[in-house]
C-alpha positions, -999 to 999 in steps of 0.1 A, spaced: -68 642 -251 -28 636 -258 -25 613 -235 -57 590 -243 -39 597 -283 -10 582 -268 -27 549 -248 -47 542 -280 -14 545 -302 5 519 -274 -27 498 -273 -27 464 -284 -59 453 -305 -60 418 -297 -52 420 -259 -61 453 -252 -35 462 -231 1 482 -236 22 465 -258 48 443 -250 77 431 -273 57 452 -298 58 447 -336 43 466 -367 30 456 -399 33 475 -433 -2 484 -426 10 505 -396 -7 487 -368 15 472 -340 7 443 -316 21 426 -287 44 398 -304 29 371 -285 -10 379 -297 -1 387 -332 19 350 -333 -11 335 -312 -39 354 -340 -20 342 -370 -19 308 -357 -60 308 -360 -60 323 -391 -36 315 -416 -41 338 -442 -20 364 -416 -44 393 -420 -40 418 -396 -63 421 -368 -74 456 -374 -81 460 -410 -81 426 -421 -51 434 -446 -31 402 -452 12 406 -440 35 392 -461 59 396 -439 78 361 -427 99 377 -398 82 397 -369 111 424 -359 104 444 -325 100 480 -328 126 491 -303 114 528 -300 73 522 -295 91 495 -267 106 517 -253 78 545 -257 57 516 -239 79 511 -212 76 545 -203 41 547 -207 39 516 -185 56 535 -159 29 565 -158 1 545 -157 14 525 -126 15 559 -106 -20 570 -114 -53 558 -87 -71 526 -97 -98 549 -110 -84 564 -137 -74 536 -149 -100 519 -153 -118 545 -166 -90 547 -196 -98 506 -198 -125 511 -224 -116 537 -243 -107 525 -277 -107 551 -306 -91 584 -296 -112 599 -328 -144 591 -306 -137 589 -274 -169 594 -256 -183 568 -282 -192 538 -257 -176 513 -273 -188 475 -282 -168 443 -277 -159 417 -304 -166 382 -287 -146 364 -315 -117 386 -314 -120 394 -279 -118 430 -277 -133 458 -276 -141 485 -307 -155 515 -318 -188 513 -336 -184 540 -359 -147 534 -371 -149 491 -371 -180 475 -368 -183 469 -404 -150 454 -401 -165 422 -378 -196 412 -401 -194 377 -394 -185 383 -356 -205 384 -325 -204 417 -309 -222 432 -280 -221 465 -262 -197 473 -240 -219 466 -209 -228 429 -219 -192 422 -229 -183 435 -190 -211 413 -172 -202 380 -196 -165 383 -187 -174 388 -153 -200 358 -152 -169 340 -168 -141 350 -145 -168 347 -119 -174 307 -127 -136 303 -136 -129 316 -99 -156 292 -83 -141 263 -103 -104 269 -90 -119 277 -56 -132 248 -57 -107 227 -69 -83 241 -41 -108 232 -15 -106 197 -29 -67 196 -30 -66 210 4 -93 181 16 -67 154 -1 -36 171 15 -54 168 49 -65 127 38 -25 123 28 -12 136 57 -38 116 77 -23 82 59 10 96 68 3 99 104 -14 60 104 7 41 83 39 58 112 18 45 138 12 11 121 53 9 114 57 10 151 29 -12 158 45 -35 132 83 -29 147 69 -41 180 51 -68 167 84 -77 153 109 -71 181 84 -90 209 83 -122 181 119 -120 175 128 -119 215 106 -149 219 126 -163 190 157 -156 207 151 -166 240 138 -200 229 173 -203 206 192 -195 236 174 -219 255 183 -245 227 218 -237 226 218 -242 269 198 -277 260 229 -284 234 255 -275 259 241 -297 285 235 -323 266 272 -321 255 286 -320 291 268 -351 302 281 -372 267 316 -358 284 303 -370 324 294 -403 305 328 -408 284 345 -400 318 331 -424 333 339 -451 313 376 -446 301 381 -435 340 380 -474 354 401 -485 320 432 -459 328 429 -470 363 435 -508 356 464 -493 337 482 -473 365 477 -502 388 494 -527 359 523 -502 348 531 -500 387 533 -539 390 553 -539 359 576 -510 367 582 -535 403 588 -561 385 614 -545 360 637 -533 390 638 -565 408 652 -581 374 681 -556 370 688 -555 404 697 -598 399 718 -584 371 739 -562 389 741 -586 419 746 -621 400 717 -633 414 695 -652 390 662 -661 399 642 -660 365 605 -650 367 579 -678 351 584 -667 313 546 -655 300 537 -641 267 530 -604 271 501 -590 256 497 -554 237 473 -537 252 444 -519 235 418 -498 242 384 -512 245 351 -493 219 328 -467 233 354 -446 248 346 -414 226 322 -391 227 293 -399 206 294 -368 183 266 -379 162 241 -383 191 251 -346 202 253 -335 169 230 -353 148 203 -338 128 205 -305 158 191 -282 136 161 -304 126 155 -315 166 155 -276 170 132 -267 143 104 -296 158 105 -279 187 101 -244 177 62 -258 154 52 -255 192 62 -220 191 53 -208 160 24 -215 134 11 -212 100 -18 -191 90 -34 -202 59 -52 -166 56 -37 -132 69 -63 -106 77 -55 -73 59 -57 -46 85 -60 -17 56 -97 -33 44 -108 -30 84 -141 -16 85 -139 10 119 -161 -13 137 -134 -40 135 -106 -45 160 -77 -72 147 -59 -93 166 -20 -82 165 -9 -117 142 -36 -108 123 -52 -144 127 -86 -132 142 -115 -103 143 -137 -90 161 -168 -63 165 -158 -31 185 -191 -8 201 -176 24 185 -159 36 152 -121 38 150 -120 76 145 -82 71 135 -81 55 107 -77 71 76 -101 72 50 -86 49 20 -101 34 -10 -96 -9 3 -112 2 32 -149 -12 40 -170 19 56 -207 5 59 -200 -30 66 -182 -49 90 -162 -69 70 -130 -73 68 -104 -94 37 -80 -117 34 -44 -104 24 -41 -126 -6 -62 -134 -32 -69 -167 -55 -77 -173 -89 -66 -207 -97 -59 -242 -76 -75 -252 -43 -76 -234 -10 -86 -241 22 -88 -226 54 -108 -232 90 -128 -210 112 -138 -210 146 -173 -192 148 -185 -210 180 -217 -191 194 -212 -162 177 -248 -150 166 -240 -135 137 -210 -141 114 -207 -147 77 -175 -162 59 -169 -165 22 -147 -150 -10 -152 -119 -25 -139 -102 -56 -113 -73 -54 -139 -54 -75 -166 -51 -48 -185 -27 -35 -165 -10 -5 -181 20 4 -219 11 8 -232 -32 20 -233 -50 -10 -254 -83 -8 -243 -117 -13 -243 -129 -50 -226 -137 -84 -233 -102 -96 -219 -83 -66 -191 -105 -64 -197 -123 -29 -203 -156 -22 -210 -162 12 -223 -189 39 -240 -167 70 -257 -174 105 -280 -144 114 -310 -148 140 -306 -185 146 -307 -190 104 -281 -202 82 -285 -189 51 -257 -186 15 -271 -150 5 -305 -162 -15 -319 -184 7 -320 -207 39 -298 -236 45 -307 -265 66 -279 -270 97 -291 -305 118 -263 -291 144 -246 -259 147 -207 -260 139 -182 -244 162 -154 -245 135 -163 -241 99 -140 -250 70 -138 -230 38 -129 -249 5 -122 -228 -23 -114 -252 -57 -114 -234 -90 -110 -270 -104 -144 -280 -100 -153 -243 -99 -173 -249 -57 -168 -227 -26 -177 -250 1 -181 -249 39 -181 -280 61 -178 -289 99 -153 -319 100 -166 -345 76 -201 -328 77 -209 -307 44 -230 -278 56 -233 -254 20 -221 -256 -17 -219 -224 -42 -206 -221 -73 -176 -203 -81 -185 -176 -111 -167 -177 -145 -142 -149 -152 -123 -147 -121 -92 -151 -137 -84 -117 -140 -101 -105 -105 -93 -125 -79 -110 -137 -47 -104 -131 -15 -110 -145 18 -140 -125 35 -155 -119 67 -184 -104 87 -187 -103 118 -216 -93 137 -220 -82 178 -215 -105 200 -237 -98 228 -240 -121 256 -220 -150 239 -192 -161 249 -172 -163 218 -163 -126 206 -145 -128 180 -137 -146 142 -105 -166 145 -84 -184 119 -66 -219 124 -45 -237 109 -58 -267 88 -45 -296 104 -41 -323 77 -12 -344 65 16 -319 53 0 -289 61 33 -276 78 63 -265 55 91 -245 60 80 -231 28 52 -210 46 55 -182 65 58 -180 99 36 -156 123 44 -153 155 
C-alpha cells in the first residue's frame, strides 16, 4: 500500500505517468513541466488540473527532490515484470484503490469516482474499460494509417529507385548515341581536312608547273650571258677588240599566275564544308519524347520515328508523362503561338492517327479526340479517315501527310502535297497549356510500312544553322 502511496504521489495527472522535470503548485499538486505548460496553454485562466484552483504563479521552478525521488522510482519500476506494471497503470487514488477508476476524455486521464468526478461536470467521462477499448481503437487506426503510409513510401522508394536504374541506362544509351554521331562527325572532318590537303598539293603540282618552264628559259639565258661576258674581258686583257652588235637590254620580269591561288584553296572552306556535311546531317522539325512512350512503343534511336511493339516494355518506369493505355506517344516541344509545321510518312500503315494535344491530357486511361479532352486529331482506322467526330472523305490515300499548326488563324490542318485532306479548329485558351505534337500508332500487320516516321519539311529555307542537328 506504501508503494502504490508513493506511485500516486510521483504520478502526473495530466499524463499519467512518473513525473519528469516535475513542478508544484501552491495548491500542492506537481506535474510533469511539459503537461502543465502544454494544459495552461488551453486554458488560460492557469487553474490547476486537479482541483481547478487558479496559479498565480509566473515562473514554474523544478522541484529538485520529488526529481530526484522520481528518478529513483523510475529505476524500480523498470526492474519489476510487465505485469505488475500494468497492473499499477490504472490505479489512481491511493485512498481507493480497488475503486475501478473512470477516464476523463477531455483531460485525458484517468480518475477516481468518489474523490473527482464532481470535479469534471462539463467533461466526458467513461469507465475505465471504454476509455481502454477507445484508446486502443485509436492507437489501433493511428497504427493502420502509419502502416499504411510506410507501405506507400516504401512503393515510391522502389518507383525512385526504378527511375534511377532507367534514366542510367538511358544516359548510356544517350552517350552512345552521342559518341557513334560524333565519330561519324569526325571521320567525315578528317575526310575534309584530307580533301583540303589534296586540293592544296595539286594548286602546288599546278604552280610548279608553270614557273618550272619560266626559271628554265632563265638558266638557259644567264648561261648565254655569263658566255658572252667572259669572251668581252678576255678582248680586254688581250687588246683584242671585236665589239658585239650593241642591243638594248631588257629587265626581266616575272610573268602573272605564278602563285598559288590561295583564295581558291581557301575560299569560303568552311562554308564548302558545311554543304557537304546537310548530306550527313538533318533537321527534325519534331523530336519524339521517349519519357511519354507508351510500353507498346519502340523509338527509333534519333528519335525521328515510332513504332508498335507485340509486348509491353516491362522496364520502363512508371512516371507521370508517361501514356499507359494508349499507344501514343508526344512531341518534345510544345506550341502556343506562331505556325508550325511538320511531315509524316504513314504510307500503308492501317491504323495511325497524328495531331496536337494539350499537356493537360489524360495520360493514364484513352482519352478521345476533342476540344474538351484536349486532342485534335486526323486518324485512319479500318480503311476510314476520320478527325475524332466523324468521317472524312479521302479520294486517294496519302503516303506522307503534313501537319500545319497556325495559331494565327487558330486551324490544325493536314494535307498530302498541295491536296488538303482535314481542317480543325484550334481551341481558345491555349496560351497557357501548350500543344504538342501527337501520335498513335496502331499494329502494323501484314503492311509493309511499320512504323511513324518524321521528315523534314522541304521548303525554301527550311535548313538553318540555327536548328539543331540530330544525327
Amino acid at each position: 500500500m506504501a508503494e502504490s502511496s508513493l506511485e500516486s504521489f510521483l504520478k502526473c495527472s495530466v499524463c499519467l505517468d512518473i513525473v519528469t522535470e516535475p513542478v508544484s503548485l501552491s495548491c500542492h499538486h506537481s506535474f510533469c513541466k511539459r503537461c502543465l505548460t502544454e494544459h495552461w496553454a488551453r486554458q488560460p485562466s492557469r487553474p490547476c488540473p486537479v482541483c481547478r484552483r487558479r496559479s498565480s504563479k509566473e515562473a514554474l521552478d523544478v522541484n529538485f527532490a520529488l526529481k530526484e525521488l522520481s528518478i529513483s522510482f523510475r529505476q524500480k519500476l523498470q526492474s519489476e515484470p510487465p505485469s505488475a506494471q500494468t497492473q499499477r497503470q490504472w490505479s489512481v487514488c491511493p485512498s481507493h484503490p480497488q475503486v475501478p477508476p473512470l477516464f476523463c476524455l477531455d483531460d485525458r486521464r484517468p480518475l477516481c469516482p468518489l474523490c473527482e468526478f464532481s470535479l469534471h461536470p462539463q467533461h466526458t467521462v467513461v469507465s475505465g474499460e471504454e476509455a481502454q477499448r477507445r484508446l486502443k481503437e485509436l492507437i489501433s487506426s493511428q497504427l493502420q494509417a502509419l502502416t499504411e503510409e510506410k507501405h506507400q513510401c516504401e512503393e515510391l522508394q522502389q518507383s525512385y529507385e526504378e527511375i534511377q536504374l532507367y534514366a542510367e541506362k538511358q544516359a548510356g544509351d544517350c552517350e552512345r548515341h552521342i559518341r557513334a554521331g560524333f565519330s561519324r562527325l569526325h571521320q567525315f572532318l578528317q575526310e575534309e581536312e584530307q580533301r583540303a590537303l589534296s586540293a592544296l598539293r595539286e594548286e602546288q603540282l599546278r604552280q610548279k608547273k608553270n614557273i618550272s618552264p619560266e626559271l628554265e628559259k632563265l638558266r638557259e639565258k644567264l648561261s648565254s650571258v655569263d658566255k658572252i661576258i667572259q669572251e668581252l674581258q678576255q678582248q680586254l686583257e688581250t687588246h683584242t677588240y671585236r665589239p658585239r652588235q650593241e642591243s638594248t637590254p631588257s629587265r626581266p620580269r616575272p610573268k602573272a599566275g605564278l602563285l598559288l591561288d590561295q583564295a581558291k584553296v581557301l575560299g569560303n572552306l568552311g562554308f564548302r564544308v558545311w554543304k557537304r556535311m546537310k548530306r550527313l546531317v538533318k533537321h527534325q522539325p519534331v523530336v519524339l519524347d521517349p519519357n511519354t512512350a507508351s510500353p507498346v512503343l519502340s523509338l527509333s534511336d534519333d528519335l525521328s520515328s515510332v513504332r508498335r511493339t507485340e509486348a509491353r516494355n516491362k522496364e520502363l518506369p512508371e512516371v507521370p508523362e508517361r501514356f499507359n493505355n494508349s499507344p501514343t506517344v508526344l512531341g518534345s516541344v510544345g506550341y502556343s503561338s506562331g505556325t508550325h509545321q511538320w511531315d509524316v510518312v504513314v504510307g500503308d500503315l492501317p491504323h495511325w492517327g497524328l495531331g496536337v494535344a494539350k499537356e493537360s491530357i489524360e495520360r493514364k486511361e484513352e482519352s478521345r479526340a476533342s476540344l474538351e479532352k484536349g486532342l485534335l486529331r486526323f486518324c485512319y482506322y479500318k480503311g476510314i479517315y476520320h478527325d475524332g467526330s466523324k468521317p472524312v472523305e479521302v479520294k486517294k490515300s496519302p503516303e506522307k501527310i503534313r501537319v500545319k499548326l497556325d495559331f494565327n488563324k487558330g486551324t490544325l490542318s493536314f494535307s498530302d502535297h498541295m491536296t488538303p485532306l482535314c481542317s480543325l479548329t484550334v481551341p481558345k485558351g491555349t496560351s497557357t497549356d501548350k500543344l504538342f505534337p501527337h501520335f498513335y500508332v496502331g499494329p502494323a500487320g501484314g503492311a509493309k510500312t511499320k512504323e511513324l516516321k518524321i521528315c523534314e519539311v522541304q521548303s525554301e529555307g527550311s535548313w538553318s544553322m540555327d536548328h539543331p542537328l540530330t544525327f
